[in-house]
C-alpha positions in Angstrom: 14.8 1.7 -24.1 15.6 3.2 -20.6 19.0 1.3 -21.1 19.6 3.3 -24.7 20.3 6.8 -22.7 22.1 5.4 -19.5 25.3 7.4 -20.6 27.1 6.5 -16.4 29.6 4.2 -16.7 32.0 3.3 -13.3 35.0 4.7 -13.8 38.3 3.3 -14.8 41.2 2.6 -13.0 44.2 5.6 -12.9 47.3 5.1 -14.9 50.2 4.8 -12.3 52.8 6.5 -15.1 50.4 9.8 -15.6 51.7 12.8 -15.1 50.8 13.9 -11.7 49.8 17.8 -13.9 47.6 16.4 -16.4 45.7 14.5 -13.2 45.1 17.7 -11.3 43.9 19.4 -14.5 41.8 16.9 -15.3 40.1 16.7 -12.1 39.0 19.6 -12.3 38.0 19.6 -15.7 35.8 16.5 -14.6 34.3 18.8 -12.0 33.5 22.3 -14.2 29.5 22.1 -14.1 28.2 21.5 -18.1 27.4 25.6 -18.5 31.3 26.4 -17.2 32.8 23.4 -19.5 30.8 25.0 -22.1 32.2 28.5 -21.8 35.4 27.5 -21.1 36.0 25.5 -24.2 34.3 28.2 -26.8 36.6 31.0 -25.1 39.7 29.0 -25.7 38.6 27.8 -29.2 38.1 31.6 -30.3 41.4 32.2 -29.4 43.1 29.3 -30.7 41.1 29.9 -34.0 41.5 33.4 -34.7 45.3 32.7 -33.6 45.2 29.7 -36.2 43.4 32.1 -38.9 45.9 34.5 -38.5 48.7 32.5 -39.0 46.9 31.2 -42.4 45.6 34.7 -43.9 46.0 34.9 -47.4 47.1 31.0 -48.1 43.8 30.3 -50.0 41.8 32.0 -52.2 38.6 33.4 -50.5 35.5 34.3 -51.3 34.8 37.8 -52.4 31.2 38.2 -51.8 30.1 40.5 -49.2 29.2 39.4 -45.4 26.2 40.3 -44.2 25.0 40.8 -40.4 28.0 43.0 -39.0 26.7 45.7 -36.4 29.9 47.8 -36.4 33.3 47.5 -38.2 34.7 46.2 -34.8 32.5 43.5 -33.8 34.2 40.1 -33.8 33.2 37.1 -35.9 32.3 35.4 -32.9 29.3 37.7 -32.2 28.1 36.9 -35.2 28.1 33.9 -35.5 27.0 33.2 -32.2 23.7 35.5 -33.6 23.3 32.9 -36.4 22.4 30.4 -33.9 19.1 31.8 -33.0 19.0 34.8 -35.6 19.5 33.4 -38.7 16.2 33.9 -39.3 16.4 38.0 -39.1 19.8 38.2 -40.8 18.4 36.5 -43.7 15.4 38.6 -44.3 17.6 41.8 -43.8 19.7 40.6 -46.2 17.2 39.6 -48.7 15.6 42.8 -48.5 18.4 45.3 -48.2 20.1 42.6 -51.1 17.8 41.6 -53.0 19.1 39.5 -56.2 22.6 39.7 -54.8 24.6 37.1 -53.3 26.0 37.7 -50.0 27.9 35.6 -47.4 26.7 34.2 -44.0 28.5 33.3 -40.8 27.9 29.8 -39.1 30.4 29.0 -36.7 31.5 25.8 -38.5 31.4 27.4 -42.0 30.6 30.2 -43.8 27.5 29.9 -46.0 27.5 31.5 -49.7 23.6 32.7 -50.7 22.6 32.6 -54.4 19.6 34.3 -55.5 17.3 32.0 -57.2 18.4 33.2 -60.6 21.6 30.8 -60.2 19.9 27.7 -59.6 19.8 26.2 -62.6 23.1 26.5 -63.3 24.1 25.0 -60.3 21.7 21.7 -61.2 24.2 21.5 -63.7 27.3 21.6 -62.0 28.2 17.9 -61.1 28.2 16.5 -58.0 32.0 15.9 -58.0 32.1 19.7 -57.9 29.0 20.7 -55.8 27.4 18.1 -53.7 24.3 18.2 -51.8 25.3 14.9 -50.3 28.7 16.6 -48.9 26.8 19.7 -47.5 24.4 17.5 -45.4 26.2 15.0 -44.1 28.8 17.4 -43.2 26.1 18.9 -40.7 26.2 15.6 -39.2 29.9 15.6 -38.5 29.9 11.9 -39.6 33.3 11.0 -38.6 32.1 11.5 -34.8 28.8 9.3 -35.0 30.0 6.3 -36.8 28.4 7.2 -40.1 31.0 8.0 -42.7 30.0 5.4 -44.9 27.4 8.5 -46.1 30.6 10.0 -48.0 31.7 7.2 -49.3 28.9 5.5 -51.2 25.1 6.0 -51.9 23.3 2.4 -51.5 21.5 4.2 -49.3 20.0 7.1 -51.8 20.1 4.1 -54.7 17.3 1.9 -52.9 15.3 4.8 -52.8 15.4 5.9 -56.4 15.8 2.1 -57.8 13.3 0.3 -55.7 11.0 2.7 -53.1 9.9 4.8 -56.0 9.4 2.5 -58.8 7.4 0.7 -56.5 6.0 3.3 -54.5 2.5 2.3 -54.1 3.1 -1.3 -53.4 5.4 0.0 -50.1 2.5 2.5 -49.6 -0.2 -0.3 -49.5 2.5 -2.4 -46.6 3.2 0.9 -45.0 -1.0 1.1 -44.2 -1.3 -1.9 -42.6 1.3 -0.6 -39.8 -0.5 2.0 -39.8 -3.6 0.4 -39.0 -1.9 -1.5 -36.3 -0.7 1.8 -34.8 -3.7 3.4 -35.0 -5.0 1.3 -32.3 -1.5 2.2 -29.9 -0.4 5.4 -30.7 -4.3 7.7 -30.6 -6.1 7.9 -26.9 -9.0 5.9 -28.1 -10.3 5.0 -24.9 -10.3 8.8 -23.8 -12.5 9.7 -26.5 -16.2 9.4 -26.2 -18.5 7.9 -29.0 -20.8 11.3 -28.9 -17.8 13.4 -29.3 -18.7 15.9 -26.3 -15.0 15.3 -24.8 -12.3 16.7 -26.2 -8.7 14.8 -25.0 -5.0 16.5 -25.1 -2.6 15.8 -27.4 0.8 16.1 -28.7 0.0 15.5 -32.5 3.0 15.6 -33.3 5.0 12.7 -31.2 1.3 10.9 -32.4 2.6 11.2 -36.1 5.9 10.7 -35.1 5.0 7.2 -33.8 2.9 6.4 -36.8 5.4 7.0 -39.4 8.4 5.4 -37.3 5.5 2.3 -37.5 5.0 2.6 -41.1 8.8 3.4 -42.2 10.2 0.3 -39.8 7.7 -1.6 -41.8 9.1 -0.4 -45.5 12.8 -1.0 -44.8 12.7 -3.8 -42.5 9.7 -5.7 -42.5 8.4 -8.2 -39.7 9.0 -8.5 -36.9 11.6 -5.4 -36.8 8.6 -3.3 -37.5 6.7 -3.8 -34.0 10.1 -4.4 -32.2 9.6 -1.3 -29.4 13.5 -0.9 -29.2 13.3 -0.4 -32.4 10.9 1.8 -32.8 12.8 4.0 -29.9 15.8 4.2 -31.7 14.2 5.5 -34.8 12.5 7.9 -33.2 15.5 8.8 -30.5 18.6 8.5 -33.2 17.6 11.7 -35.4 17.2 13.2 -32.3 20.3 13.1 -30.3 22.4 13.1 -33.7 20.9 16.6 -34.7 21.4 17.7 -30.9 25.1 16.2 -30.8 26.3 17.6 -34.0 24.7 20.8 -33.9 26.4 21.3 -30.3 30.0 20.2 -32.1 29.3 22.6 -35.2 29.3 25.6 -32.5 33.6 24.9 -32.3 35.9 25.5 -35.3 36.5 21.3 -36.6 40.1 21.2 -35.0 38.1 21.3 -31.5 35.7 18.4 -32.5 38.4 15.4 -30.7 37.8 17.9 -27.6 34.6 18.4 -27.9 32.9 15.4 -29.0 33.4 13.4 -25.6 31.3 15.9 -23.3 28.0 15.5 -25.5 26.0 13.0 -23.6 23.6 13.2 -26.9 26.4 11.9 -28.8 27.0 9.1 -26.6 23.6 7.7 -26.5 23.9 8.0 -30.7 26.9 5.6 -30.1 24.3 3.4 -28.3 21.8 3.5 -30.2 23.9 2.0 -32.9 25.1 -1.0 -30.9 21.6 -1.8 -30.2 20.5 -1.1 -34.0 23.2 -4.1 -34.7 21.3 -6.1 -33.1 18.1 -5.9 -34.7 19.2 -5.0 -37.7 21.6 -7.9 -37.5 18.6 -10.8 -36.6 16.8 -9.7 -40.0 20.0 -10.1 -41.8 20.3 -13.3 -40.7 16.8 -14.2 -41.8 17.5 -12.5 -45.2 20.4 -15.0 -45.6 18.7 -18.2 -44.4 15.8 -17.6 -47.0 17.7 -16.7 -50.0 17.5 -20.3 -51.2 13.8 -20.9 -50.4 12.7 -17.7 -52.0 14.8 -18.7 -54.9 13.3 -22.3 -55.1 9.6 -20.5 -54.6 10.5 -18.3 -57.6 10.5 -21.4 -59.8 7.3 -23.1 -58.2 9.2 -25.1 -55.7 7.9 -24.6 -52.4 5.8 -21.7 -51.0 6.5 -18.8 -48.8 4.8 -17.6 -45.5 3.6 -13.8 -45.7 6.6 -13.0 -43.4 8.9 -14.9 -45.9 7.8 -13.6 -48.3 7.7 -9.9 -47.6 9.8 -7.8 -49.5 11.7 -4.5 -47.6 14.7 -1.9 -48.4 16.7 -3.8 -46.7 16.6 -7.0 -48.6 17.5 -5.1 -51.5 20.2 -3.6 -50.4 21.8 -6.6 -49.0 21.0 -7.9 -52.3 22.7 -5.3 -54.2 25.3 -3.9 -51.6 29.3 -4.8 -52.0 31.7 -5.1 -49.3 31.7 -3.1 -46.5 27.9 -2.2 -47.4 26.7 -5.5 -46.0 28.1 -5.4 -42.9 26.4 -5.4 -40.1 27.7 -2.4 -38.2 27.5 -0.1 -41.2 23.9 -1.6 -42.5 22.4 -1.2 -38.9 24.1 2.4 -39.2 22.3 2.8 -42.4 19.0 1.7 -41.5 19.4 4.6 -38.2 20.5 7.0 -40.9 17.3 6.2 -43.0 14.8 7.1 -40.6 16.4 10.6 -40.1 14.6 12.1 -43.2 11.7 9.9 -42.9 10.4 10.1 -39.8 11.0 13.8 -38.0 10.3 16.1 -40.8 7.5 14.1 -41.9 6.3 14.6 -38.3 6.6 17.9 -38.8 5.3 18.7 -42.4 1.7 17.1 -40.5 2.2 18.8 -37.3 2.1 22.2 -39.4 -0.2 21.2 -41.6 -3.0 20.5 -38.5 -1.5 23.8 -36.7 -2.7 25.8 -40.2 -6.1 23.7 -40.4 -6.4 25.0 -36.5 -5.6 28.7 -37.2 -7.9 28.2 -40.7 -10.4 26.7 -38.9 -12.9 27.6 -42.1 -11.3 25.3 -44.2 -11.8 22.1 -41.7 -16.1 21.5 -43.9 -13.6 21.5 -47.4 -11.1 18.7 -46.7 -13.4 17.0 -44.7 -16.1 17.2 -47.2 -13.0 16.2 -49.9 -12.8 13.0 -47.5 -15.9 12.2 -47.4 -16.4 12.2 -51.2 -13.6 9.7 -51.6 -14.9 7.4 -48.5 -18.7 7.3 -50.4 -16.7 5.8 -53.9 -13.8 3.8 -52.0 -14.2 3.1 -48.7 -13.5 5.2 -45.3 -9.5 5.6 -45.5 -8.0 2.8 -43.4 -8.0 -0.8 -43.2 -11.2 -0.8 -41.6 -12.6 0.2 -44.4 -11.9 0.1 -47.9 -7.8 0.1 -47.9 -6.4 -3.3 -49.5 -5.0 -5.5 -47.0 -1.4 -6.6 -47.0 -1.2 -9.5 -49.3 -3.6 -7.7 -52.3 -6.9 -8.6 -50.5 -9.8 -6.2 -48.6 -10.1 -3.6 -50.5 -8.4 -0.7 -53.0 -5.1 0.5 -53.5 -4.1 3.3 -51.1 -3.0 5.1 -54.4 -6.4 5.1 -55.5 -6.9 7.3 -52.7 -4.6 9.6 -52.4 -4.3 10.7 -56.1 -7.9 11.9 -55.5 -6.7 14.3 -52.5 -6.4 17.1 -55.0 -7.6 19.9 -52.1 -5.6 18.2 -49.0 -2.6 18.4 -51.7 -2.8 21.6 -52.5 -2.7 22.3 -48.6 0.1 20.6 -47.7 2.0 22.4 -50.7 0.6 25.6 -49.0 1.9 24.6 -45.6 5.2 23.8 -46.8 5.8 27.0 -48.9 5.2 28.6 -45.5 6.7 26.4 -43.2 9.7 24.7 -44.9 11.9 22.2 -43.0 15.2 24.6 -43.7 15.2 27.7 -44.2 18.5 28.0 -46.8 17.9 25.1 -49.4 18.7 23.7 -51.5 22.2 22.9 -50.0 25.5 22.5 -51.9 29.2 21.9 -50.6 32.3 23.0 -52.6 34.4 19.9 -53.4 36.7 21.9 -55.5 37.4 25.3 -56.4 34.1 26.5 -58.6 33.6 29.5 -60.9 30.0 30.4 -62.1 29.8 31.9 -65.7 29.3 35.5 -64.6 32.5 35.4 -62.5 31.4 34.6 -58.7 34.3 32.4 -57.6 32.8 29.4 -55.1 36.1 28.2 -52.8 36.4 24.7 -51.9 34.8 23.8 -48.4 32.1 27.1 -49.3 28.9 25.6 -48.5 26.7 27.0 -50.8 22.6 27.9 -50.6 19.6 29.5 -51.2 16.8 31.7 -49.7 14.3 29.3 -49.9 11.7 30.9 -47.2 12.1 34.5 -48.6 12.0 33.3 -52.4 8.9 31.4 -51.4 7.7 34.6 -49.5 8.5 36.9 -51.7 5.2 39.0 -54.1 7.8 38.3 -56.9 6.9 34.6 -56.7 3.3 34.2 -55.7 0.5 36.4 -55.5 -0.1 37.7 -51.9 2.6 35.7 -50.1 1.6 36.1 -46.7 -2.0 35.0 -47.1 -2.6 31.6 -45.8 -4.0 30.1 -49.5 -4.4 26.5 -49.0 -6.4 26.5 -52.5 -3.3 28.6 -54.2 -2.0 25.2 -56.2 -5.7 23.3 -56.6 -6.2 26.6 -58.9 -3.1 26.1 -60.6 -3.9 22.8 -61.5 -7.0 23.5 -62.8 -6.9 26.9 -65.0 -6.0 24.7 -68.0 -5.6 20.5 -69.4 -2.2 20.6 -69.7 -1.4 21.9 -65.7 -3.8 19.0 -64.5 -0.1 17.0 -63.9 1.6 19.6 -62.0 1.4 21.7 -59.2 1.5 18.9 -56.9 2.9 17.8 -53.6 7.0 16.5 -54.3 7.2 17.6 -57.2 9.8 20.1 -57.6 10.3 23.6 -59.0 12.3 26.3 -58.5 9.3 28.2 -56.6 8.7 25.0 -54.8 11.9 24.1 -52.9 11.0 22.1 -49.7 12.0 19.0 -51.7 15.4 20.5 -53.0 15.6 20.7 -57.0 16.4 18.4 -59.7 19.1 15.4 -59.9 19.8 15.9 -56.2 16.1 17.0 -55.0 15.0 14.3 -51.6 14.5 10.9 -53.2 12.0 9.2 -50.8 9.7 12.6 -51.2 6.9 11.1 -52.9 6.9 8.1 -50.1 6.7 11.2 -47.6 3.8 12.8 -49.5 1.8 9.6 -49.4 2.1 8.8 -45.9 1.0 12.5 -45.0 -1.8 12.5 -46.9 -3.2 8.8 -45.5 -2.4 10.2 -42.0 -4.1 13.3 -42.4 -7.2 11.9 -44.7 -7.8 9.5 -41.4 -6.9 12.5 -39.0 -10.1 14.2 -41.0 -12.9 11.1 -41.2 -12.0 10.3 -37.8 -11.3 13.7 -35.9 -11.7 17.1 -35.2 -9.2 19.0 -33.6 -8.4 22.9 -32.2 -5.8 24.4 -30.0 -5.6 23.7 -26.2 -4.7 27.1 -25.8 -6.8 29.2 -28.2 -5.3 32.6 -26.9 -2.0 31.6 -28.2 -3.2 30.3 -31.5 -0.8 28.7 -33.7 2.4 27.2 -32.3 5.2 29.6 -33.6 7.9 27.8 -35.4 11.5 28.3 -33.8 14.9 28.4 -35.7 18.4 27.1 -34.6 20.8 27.7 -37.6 19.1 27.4 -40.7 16.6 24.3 -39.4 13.1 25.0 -38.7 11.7 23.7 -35.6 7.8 23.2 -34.9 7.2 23.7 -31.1 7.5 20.6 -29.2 5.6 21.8 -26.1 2.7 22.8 -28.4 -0.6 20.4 -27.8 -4.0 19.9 -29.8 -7.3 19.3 -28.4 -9.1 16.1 -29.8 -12.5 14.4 -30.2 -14.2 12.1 -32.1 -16.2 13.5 -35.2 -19.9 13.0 -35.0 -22.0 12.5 -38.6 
């Protein structure tokens, strides 16, 4: 992997016909340190935008909405967007209180942000996507064009394989996806630190431990064997979200016209370029093998001949190659695709379990009920995992892994409680203006508005549940249970306009219920297996950090570990 992020490269030879000008600037361009390169290009892109902004006032129709977050009538754009980097957080609550059911306007330095009130959101789920696309708002953060990746706005075989084949057969992927688990149990937890009696308790980082489980169990879902215990692989899944977020947030901080300027000084975005070129390669082998068996799986569909477990496994990625057109299956944009698809999966699933242990931490009185949940389950079924009662790839050794989780009514209800709290974004669900919009009362929507909602303060707010800022990991079990007919709802992906993390209806996440289940196996084996507190009980819970809108779970935070004694 070490060769992934070695971003030095010897340099080139000079052009004889330069000009001799453009040489001398340039070498000293090449020898501004990163924070002066920095500062020099965001001072002359203020000026050359608010020049270029002049020259355009009044061309297009803009939105009429108030702005919130000025200090004084003279304080310059700039300032505030530069205090939506790592104040969005305040200016939203100030303008949720001091606002409240009003829409008002927000300042990123890319774009300027439109938030409903929740009262609008279902007439925006009806608005179609042509006009208001979630799609367009979020892979506009990831300033596609400079990441190799614009296939995203171009077609959706990527969203399609989730809703056509990862749900419909949800539990069958669930059941393969358990196995890696299994197999990653044994690599990615300190087992031989721990002692049998459970009187030492080891250091961790929980999170890069869930992180490398679900990169394990994802690799396994879309590409199967061997891709799934490839360790390159397995990097760049993990390292890919990573440097893209870091790469195209950095570019986001310059108006777009700046990007071709920009975009070169980001080592994060050059070790995204590389992580790609190695992705084809990987990515590439298995579509080879996909092509080579087509026959023989064809000829063991009519009795012919039979299949090996690794020929005959069945992954995203075969369907897509099965049902993509064109430029879909080749092997630079699949291997692009396949890097794309572990961006959703893999970090904020990380993070969804990483907060969920932080509460359990902080709650420490709710550890007997979820373990005691466990337990109940493990007496009927099996201990979770495939050492005990969890069905083997194949069909064989044991039960479904469905069986299991739909009876982890309690650890459900905590994970709903833990992402009410601690959502992945903090403005969602996300919409981008394709074309000039009107809503029926009159709020005029300008193309290229990215539009949003208050999720965190809606789902904080006494107008939408009872005593808001109580930790109530039992809030949704209740709900479930006050009456028959709520038995089906109330639970974890689905979603409702109080219940947001998921975004909301046609264009809500469509591998959410995949992420749900491998959360709850994770954390029902985290439970029989473990008990865990914070290495630093003075701090208590790791605080959760915001840059932009995007919620970020400390990274330097660590959990004590040891093995539970019965």
């Amino acid at each position: 992997m070490n060769t992934l992020h070695n971003t030095s490269s010897p340099p080139g030879p000079l052009n004889p016909y330069a000009n001799p000008f453009h040489l001398a600037i340039k070498d000293k361009i090449e020898h501004l340190s990163y924070p002066k390169t920095f500062a020099l290009i965001l001072i002359t892109s203020w000026l050359l935008s608010t020049t270029a902004k002049w020259l355009t006032n009044g061309k297009r129709k803009k939105l009429t909405i108030p702005t919130w977050g000025y200090r004084s009538w003279f304080e310059p754009t700039l300032l505030l967007q530069a205090r939506f980097v790592m104040g969005a957080r305040q200016l939203v609550h100030e303008a949720y209180t001091k606002m409240p059911n009003m829409p008002f306007v927000l300042k990123r330095y890319d774009a300027d942000f439109l938030i409903l009130p929740i009262r609008y959101l279902d007439e925006l789920r009806l608005i179609p996507l042509s006009k208001l696309s979630n799609k367009g708002a979020n892979v506009a953060n990831l300033v596609p064009e400079y990441h190799g990746i614009t296939f995203l706005l171009t077609n959706n075989l990527h969203v399609e394989v989730l809703r056509k084949k990862l749900t419909p057969e949800l539990w069958k992927f669930i059941d393969s996806a358990s196995t890696e688990l299994s197999h990653g149990w044994d690599i990615s937890l300190p087992h031989s630190q721990l002692s049998a009696n459970g009187n030492d308790w080891v250091k961790i980082d929980f999170e890069r431990t869930v992180r490398d489980l679900v990169s394990r169990m994802t690799a396994k879902v879309f590409l199967g064997d061997p891709a799934c215990r490839d360790e390159t692989w397995l990097g760049i899944s993990v390292a890919f979200s990573i440097d893209l977020f870091t790469a195209s947030f950095t570019m986001k901080m310059f108006p777009p016209w700046m990007y071709p300027v920009v975009a070169p000084l980001i080592p994060a975005r050059r070790r995204v370029l590389k992580q790609l070129k190695a992705a084809q390669v990987i990515v590439g082998e298995q579509m080879r093998k996909h092509a080579s068996l087509k026959e023989k799986r064809a000829q063991a569909a009519r009795g012919e001949v039979s299949l090996t477990a690794e020929e005959a496994q069945d992954t995203l990625l075969d369907w897509m190659l099965d049902h993509g057109k064109g430029e879909e299956v080749r092997v630079e944009e699949m291997s692009a695709r396949q890097c794309v698809l572990t961006l959703a999966s893999i970090h904020t699933t990380a993070s969804q379990a990483a907060n969920m242990m932080f509460d359990l931490c902080e709650h420490a009185q709710w550890w007997g009920v979820l373990q005691e949940e466990v337990d109940e389950i493990a007496k009927d079924l099996g201990p979770p995992g495939l050492a005990g009662g969890m069905k083997e790839e194949g069909g064989g050794g044991g039960v479904s892994v469905k069986e299991w989780c739909v009876r982890l009514e309690k650890l459900d209800s905590f994970f709903q409680e833990t992402q009410r709290r601690e959502p992945p974004i903090m403005l969602g669900p996300q919409r981008l203006a394709q074309q000039d919009v009107t809503l029926k009362d009159g709020t005029f929507i300008p193309r290229g508005t990215r539009v949003a909602f208050p999720m965190l303060e809606h789902q904080m707010d006494p107008q939408t549940y009872e005593k808001p800022n109580e930790y109530d990991p039992m809030r949704f079990y209740r709900k479930r249970h006050e009456s028959p007919d709520q038995m089906h709802l109330h639970m974890a992906g689905q979603t409702h306009p109080n219940v947001l993390g998921f975004g909301y209806g046609n264009q809500a996440c469509p591998g959410r219920q995949f992420a749900v289940a491998e959360i709850k196996l994770i954390m029902a084996r985290m439970l029989y297996e473990f008990e865990f507190k914070f290495a630093d009980e003075k701090k208590g819970r790791p605080k959760t950090g915001y840059i932009n809108e995007m919620a970020m779970t400390d990274w330097n935070a660590r959990l004590l570990m040891r093995k539970r004694v019965r």
